[in-house]
C-alpha positions in Angstrom: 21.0 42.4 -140.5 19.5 45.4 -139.0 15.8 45.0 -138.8 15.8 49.3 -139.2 18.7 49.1 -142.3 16.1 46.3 -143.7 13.2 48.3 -143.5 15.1 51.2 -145.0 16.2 49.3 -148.3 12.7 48.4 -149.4 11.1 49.8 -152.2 8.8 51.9 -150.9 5.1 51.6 -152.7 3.6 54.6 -154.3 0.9 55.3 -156.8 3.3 55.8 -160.1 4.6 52.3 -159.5 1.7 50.5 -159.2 -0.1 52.8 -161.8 2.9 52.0 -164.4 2.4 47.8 -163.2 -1.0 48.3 -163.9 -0.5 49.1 -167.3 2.5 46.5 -167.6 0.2 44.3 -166.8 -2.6 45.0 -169.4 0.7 44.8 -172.0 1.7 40.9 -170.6 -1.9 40.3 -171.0 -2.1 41.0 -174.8 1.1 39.5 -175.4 -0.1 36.5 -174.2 -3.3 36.7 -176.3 -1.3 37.2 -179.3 0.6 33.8 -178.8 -2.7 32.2 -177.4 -4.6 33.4 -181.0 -1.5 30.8 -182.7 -2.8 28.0 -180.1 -6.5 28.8 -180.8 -5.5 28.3 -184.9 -3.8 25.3 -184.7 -6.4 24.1 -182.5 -9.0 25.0 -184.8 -7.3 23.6 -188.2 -6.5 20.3 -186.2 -9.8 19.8 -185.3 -11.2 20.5 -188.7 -8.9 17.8 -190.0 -10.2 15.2 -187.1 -13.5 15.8 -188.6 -12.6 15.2 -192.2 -10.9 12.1 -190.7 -14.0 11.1 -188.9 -16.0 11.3 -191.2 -13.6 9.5 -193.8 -13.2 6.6 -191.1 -17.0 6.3 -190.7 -17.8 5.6 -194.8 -14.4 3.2 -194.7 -16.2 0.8 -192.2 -19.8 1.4 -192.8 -19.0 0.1 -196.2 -16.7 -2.9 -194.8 -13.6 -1.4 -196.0 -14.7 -0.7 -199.8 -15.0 2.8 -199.4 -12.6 6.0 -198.9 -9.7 3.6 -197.9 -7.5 6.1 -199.7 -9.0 9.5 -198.7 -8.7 8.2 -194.7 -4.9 7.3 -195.7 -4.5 10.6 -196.9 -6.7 12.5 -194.5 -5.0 10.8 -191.3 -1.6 12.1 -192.8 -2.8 15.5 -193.1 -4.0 15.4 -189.6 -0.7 14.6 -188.5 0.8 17.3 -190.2 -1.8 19.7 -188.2 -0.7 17.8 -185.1 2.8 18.6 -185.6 1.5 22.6 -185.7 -0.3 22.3 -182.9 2.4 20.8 -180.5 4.7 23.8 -181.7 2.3 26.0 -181.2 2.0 24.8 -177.2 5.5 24.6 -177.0 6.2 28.5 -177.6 3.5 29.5 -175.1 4.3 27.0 -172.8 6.4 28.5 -170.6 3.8 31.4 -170.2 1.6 28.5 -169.3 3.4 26.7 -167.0 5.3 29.8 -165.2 2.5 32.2 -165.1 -0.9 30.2 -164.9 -3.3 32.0 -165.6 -5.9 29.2 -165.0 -5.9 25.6 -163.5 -8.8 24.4 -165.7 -7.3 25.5 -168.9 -3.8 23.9 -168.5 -6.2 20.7 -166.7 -7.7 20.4 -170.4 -4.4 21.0 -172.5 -3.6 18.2 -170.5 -7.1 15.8 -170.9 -6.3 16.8 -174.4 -2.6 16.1 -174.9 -3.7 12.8 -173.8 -6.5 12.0 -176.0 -4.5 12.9 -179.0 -1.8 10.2 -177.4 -4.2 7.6 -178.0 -5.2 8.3 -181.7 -2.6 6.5 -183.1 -4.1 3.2 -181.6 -7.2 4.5 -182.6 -6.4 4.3 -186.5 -4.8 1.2 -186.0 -8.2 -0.8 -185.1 -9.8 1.4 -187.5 -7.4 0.3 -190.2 -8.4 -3.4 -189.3 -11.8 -2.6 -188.7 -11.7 -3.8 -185.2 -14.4 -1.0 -184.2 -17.9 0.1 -185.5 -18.9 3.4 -186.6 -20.7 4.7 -183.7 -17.4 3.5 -181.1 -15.0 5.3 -183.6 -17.5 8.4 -183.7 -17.1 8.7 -180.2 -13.7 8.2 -180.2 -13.0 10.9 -182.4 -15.9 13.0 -181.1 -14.6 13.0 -177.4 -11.3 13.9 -178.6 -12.4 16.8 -180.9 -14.9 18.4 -178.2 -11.3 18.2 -175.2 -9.6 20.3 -178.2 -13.0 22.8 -178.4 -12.5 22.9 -174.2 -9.3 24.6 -174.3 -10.1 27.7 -176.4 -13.7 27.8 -174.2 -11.5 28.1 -171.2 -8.6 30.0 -173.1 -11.8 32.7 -173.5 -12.6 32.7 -169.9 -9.1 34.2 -169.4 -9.7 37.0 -171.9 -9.8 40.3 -169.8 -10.2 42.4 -172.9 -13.9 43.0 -174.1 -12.9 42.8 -177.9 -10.9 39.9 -177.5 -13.1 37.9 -175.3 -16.0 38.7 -177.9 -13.7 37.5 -180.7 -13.2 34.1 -179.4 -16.7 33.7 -177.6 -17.9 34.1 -180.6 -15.2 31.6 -182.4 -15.7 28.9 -179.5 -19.3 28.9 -180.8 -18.5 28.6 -184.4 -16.0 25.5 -183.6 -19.0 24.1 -181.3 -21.6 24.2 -184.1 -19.4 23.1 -186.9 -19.1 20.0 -184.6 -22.5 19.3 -184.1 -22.4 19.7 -188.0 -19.9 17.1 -188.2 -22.0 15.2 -186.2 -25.5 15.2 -188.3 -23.2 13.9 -191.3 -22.1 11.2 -189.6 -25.4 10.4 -187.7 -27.2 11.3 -191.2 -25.0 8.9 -192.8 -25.6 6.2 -191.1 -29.2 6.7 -191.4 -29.5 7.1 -195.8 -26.3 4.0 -195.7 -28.8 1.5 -194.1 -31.7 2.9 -195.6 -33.8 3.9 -192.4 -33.5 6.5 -189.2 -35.1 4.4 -186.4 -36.9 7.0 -183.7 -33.4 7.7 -181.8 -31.5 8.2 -184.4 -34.1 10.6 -186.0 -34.0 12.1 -182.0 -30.5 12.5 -182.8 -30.7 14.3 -186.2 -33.7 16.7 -184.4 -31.0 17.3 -181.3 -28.1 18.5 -183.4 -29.6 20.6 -186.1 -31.2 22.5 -183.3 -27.9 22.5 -181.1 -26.4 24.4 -184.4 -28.7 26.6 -184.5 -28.4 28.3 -180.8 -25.0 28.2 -181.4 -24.8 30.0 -184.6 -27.3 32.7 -182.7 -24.3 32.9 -180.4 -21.8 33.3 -182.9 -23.2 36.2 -184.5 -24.2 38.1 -181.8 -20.5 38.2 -180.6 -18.3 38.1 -183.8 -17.3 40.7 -185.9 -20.0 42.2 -188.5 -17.8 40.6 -191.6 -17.2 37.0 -190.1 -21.1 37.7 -189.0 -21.8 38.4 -192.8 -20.1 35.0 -194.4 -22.2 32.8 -191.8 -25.6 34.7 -192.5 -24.5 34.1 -196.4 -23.6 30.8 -195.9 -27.4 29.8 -194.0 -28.7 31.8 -197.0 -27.0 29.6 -199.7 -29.2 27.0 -202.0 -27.1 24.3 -200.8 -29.2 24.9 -197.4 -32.6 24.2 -199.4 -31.2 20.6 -200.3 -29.8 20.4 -196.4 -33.6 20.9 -194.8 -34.7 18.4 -198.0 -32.5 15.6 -196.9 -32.2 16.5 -192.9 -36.9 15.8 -193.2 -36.0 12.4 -194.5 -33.6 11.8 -191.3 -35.8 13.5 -188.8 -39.4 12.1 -190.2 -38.7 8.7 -191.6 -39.7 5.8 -189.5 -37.6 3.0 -189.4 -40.3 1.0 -191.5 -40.1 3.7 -193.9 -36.8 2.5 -196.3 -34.8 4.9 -198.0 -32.4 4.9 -201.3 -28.9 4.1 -199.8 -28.1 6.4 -202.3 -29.0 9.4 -200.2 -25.4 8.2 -198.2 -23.0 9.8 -200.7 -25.2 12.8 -201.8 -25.6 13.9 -198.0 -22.1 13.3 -197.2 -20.7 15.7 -199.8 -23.3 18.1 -199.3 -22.3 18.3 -195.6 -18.5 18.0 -196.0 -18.8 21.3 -198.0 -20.8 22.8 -195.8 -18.4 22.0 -193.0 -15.7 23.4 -195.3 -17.7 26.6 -196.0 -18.1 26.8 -191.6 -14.3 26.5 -191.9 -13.8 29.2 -194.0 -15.9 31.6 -191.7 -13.8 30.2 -188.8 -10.7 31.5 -190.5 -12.2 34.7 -190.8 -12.8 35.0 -187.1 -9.2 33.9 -186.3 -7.7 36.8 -189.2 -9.9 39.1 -186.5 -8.8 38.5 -183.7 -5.2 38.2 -184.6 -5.6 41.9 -186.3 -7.5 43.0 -182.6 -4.7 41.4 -180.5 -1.8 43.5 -182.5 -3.7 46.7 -182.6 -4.4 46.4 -179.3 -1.0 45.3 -178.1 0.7 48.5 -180.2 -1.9 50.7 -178.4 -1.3 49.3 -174.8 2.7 49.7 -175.7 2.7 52.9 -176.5 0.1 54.1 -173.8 2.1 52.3 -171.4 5.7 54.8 -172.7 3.1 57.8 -172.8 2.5 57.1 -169.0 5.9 56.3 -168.2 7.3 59.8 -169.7 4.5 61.6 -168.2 5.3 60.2 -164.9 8.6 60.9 -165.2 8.2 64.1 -166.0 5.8 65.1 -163.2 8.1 63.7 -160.6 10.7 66.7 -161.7 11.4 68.8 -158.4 8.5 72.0 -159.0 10.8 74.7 -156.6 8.1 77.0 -157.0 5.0 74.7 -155.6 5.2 73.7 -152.0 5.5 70.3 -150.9 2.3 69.0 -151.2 -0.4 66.3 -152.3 -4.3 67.3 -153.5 -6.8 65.0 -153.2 -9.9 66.0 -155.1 -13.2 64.8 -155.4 -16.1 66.1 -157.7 -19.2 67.9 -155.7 -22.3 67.3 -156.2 -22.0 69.5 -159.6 -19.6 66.8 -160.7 -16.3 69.9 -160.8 -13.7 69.3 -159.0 -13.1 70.5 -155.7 -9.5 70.5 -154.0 -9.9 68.7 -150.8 -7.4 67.8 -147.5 -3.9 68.2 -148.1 -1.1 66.7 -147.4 2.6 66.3 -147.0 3.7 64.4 -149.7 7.3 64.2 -149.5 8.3 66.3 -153.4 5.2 66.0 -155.0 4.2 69.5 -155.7 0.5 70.1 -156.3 0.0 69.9 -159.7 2.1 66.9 -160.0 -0.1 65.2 -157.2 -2.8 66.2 -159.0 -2.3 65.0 -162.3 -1.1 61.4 -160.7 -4.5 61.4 -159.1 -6.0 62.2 -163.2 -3.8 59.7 -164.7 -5.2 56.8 -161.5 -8.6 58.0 -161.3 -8.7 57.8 -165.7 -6.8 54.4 -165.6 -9.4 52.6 -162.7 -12.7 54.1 -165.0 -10.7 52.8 -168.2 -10.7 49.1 -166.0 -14.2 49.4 -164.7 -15.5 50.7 -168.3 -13.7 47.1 -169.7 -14.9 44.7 -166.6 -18.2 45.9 -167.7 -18.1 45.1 -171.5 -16.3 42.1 -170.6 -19.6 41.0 -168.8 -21.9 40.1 -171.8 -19.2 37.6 -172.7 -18.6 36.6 -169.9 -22.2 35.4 -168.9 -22.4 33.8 -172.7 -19.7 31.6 -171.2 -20.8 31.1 -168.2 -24.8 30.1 -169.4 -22.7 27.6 -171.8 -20.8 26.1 -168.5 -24.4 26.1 -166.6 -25.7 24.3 -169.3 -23.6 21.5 -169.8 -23.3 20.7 -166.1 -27.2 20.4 -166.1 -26.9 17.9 -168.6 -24.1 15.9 -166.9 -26.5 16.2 -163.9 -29.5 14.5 -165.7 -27.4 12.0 -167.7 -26.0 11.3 -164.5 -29.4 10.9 -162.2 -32.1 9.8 -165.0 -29.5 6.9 -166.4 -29.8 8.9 -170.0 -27.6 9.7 -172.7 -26.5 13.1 -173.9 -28.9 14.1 -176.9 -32.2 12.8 -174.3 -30.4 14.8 -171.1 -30.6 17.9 -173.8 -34.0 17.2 -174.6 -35.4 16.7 -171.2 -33.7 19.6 -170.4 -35.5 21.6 -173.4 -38.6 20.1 -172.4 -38.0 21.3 -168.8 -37.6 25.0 -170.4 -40.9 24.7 -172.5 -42.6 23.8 -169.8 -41.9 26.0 -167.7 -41.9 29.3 -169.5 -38.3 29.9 -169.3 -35.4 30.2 -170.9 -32.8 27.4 -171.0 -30.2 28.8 -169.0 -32.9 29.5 -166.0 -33.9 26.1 -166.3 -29.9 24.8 -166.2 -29.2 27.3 -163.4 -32.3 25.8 -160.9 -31.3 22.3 -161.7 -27.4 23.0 -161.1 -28.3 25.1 -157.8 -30.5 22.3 -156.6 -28.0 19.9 -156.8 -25.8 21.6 -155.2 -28.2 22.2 -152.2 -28.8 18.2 -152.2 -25.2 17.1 -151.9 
């Protein structure tokens, strides 16, 4: 072919096109947020019902099979039932996934944790014949449940709008704390079953009631004021009272200190309905941002036809203007000043002007949202900081998790700062020594 006829039958770029993309763009965006906020549900009810299950599977072999046989038949069932919602879930935003990544670490963790829930089936099986102790199966089900919390903390590092990424910062933190919740039951369990908390188990207890607490700080900082409102009522609640009560014994007690093995069921229904009260506020926070993502979706829609008619409209032949583009720029009195002009092949004056208004409104309206976006942004990104300074000490002092957290506490005390500082210098240094 002619390389000249070639040249002649492209598109040729202009401002309205992009400026109409731009906004097409925004539109995709939310559309995929609105089937993402279906993913982030199903990921949230599925990993409430792991929980349950965990903590059902934990009383059925700390008691040698005696105990909640029946409620971990039951509760593994219901679980699969969530399952089945989640895969269909995936599976109507896959092919937005797949075709049009929008990240490689999210689809990486779907992945890690479409494979973990692969194995749970074996899982139940050598819980079933109680081929595994409670703190193996606690793992088990804790490293699956925190791969299923990874994939809405990266889903929220793809949010580009502020209210959104707000929404599930804030719900990211909610499901992180209502883990470490699930945690101090089981770890609390363990402790009133056998009657004593030996010094790391009471480390442990210490470790996770104050890991709840930063992240419930989080939550409310970013979620909405009512979701905000049920978590401050449900800290406020005289359940709580009996929570500190038992939570002294676990984090006081020395191991030569016995307690009433009756403690074991008290605390375990007292912190199953507190984890069912977090679930509740969860829900909440999902009803938001499902009512955010449709309001704004309906907004971008029809601002997106508002432009295109305007456009339209402004590209109409003007017989009476001369050929001509303005480019204007505000003095130093901030009005606007015409400036060079210049052919501009139809567009008459005003119409080059008012494509000029509609890109110079459209890249504010962008730069106005990169900079909300921000704050929820760097609440992700301390969270990331964080836990690779705690791989990093686990990794170079030979520790476990709950010590590399409270060396890394420790580190922060010492020094002054705050804990993200501290997580920053260590993750920087390594970095340097590699």
């Amino acid at each position: 072919m002619d390389i000249s006829k070639r040249r002649h039958n492209l598109v040729q770029p202009s401002a309205e096109a992009y400026l109409i993309a731009s906004r097409r763009c925004e539109l995709m965006n939310l559309q995929y947020f609105l089937q993402m906020g279906k993913l982030v549900q199903s990921i949230s009810n599925l990993v409430h019902g792991l929980q349950r299950e965990r903590g059902a599977s934990s009383i059925f072999l700390g008691s040698g099979g005696e105990k909640f046989g029946l409620e971990r038949k039951t509760m593994v069932a219901e679980s699969e039932c969530l399952y089945t919602v989640f895969k269909r879930a995936l599976a109507e935003i896959h092919e937005e996934l797949t075709t049009h990544p929008v990240s490689s670490h999210l689809l990486a963790h779907i992945a890690s944790a479409l494979h973990g829930l692969e194995s749970l089936t074996a899982l139940r099986v050598r819980v079933k014949a109680r081929a595994l102790s409670v703190p193996e199966t606690t793992e088990s089900y804790s490293t699956l449940i925190q791969r299923l919390i990874t994939v809405v903390f990266e889903a929220a590092d793809t949010a580009v709008d502020p209210s959104l990424a707000r929404l599930l910062v804030a719900m990211v933190h909610l499901m992180k704390g209502k883990e470490f919740c699930g945690q101090e039951r089981a770890a609390g369990s363990v402790g009133f079953s056998t009657g004593r908390f030996d010094s790391a188990l009471s480390r442990r207890m210490t470790h996770l009631v104050e890991a709840q607490g930063r992240c419930f700080e989080v939550f409310v900082e970013f979620a909405d004021e009512q979701s905000g409102q049920l978590l401050k009522s449900l800290l406020a609640h005289e359940r709580e009272q009996e929570v500190e009560r038992l939570r002294r014994f676990g984090c006081a007690i020395g191991r030569y200190k016995p307690l009433d093995p009756e403690h074991a069921d008290h605390w375990f229904a007292l912190m199953s309905e507190r984890m069912d009260e977090l679930k509740k506020v969860e829900e909440s926070v999902e009803n938001s941002f499902h009512g955010r993502c449709a309001e704004r979706y309906a907004d971008a829609r029809n601002s997106l036809a508002h432009h295109e008619v305007l456009i339209a409209a402004l590209e109409q032949p003007e017989n009476s203007v001369p050929s001509m583009l303005v480019l204007c720029e505000p003095d130093n009195s901030g009005q606007i000043q015409s400036g060079e002009v210049w052919n501009s092949d139809g567009i008459g004056q005003q119409s080059g002007r008012s494509i000029f208004d509609l890109v110079q409104a459209q890249s504010r309206r962008l730069q106005q949202m990169s900079e909300d976006l921000q704050s929820a942004k760097d609440a992700l990104e301390e969270r990331k900081v964080q836990e690779k300074a705690v791989l990093l000490l686990m990794r170079h002092r030979k520790i476990n998790n709950d010590d590399a957290h409270r060396v890394l506490r420790k580190l922060a005390m010492d020094q002054g700062k705050k804990l993200p500082e501290v997580a920053r210098a260590l993750v920087s240094m390594a970095d340097v020594l590699k």
